[in-house]
N, C-alpha and C positions, 0 to 999 in steps of 0.2 A: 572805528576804522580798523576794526580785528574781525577779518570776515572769518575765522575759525569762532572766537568765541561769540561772535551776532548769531550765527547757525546753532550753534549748542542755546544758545537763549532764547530763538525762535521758537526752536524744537521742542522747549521745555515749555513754552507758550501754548505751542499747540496741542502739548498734547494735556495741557488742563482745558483748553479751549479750540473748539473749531466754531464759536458763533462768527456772523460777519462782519464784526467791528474790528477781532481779530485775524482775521484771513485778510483782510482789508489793509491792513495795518502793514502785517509783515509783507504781504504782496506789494505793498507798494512802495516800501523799504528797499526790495531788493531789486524791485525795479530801478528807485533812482540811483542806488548803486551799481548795478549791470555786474553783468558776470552769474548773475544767477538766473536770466530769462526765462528759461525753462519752468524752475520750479517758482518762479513770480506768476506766471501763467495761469499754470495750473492755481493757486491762491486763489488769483483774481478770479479765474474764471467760477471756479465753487463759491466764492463770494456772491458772485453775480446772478448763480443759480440758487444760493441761497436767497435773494434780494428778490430776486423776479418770481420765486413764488410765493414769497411771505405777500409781495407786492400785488400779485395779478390776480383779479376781478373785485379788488379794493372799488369800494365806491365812497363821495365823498363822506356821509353820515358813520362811514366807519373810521377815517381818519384818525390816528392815535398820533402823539409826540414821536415815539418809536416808529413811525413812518419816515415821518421827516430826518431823522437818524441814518434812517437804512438810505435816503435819497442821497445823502451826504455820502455816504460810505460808496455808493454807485459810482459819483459823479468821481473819487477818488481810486475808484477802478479802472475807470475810463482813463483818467487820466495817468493810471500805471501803465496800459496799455499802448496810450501814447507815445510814453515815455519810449519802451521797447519797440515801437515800429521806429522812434526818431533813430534809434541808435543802430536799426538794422538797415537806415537808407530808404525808409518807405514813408517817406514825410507827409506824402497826402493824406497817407492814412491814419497818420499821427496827426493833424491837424485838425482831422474828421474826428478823432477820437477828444482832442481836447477843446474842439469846441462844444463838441456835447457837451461835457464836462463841468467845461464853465460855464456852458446857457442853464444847468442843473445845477452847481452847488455854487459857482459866486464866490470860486475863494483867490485873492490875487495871485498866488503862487500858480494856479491851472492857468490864469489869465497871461502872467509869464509865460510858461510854458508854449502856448497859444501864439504867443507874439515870434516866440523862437524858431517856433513851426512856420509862421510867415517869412520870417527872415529867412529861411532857406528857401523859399518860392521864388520863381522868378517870376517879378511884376510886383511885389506884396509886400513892398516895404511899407509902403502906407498903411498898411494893415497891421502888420509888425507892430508900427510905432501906436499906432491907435491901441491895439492888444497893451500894451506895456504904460502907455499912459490910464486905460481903466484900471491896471494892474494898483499902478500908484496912488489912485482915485480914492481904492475901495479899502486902501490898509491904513493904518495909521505908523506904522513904522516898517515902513518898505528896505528889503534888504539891497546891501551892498550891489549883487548883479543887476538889479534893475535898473537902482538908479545910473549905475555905468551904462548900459544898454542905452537906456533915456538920454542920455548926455551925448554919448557917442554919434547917436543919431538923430541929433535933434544938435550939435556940434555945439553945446554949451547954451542952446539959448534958454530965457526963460519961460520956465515951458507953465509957468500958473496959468495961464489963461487956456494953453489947451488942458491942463485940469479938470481948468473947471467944466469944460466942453466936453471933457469926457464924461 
């Protein structure tokens, strides 16, 4: 929570490193912090160009571990992106962004994110809630904002059986 000293340890990050686990990493850092947009952007986006050519004319006999690596790291680009159009007022395009996201990496926290982006829609609460119940589905130890979320809009019931439906 010291954006002076997270910038000096970024910076001493990158410059032993520009692969895209790292660019990934700190881009998405300062995404879900804000206030650094700009330079979250630029991360993701070299991540992204990093990802999409290690990735593109991949066929399946070439598939390595390190694929599925870099898919993960995409889908948490996406999902930085997100993050930054939610916070600039462009929610479609944050929604667009995190559902790629989580139709690619499957990780609850994107699924959150996802749900949040519905909850600003208007008509999509159901979708919201549905977001936020796979959210819960797929973690084993779902944090605090969710489960608030889930309660709030689901007004305390028990929600195991839509769980298990999700």
């Amino acid at each position: 929570k010291d954006p002076a000293k997270a910038i000096a340890a970024f910076d001493r990050a990158l410059a032993m490193s520009t692969r895209p686990a790292v660019l990934t990493k700190i881009g998405w850092e300062l995404a879900d912090y804000g206030g650094y947009d700009a330079r979250a952007v630029d991360l993701i986006d070299r991540a992204t160009a990093a990802i999409t050519g290690t990735i593109s004319g991949l066929g399946a006999s070439g598939v390595k571990d390190e694929h599925f690596d870099l898919m993960e790291r995409l889908a948490w680009c996406w999902d930085a992106r997100g993050l930054i159009d939610m916070r600039k007022g462009s929610v479609a395009s944050a929604v667009r962004y995190f559902d790629a996201a989580w139709r690619l990496g499957g990780q609850s926290l994107i699924a959150e994110h996802l749900g949040s982006g519905y909850e600003r829609m208007k008509n999509r609460s159901s979708d919201a809630l549905n977001a936020y119940l796979i959210a819960r589905a797929v973690t084993g130890n779902p944090r605090k904002s969710l489960l608030d979320r889930i309660d709030r809009m689901t007004g305390g019931l028990d929600v195991q059986p839509l769980l298990r439906a999700a």
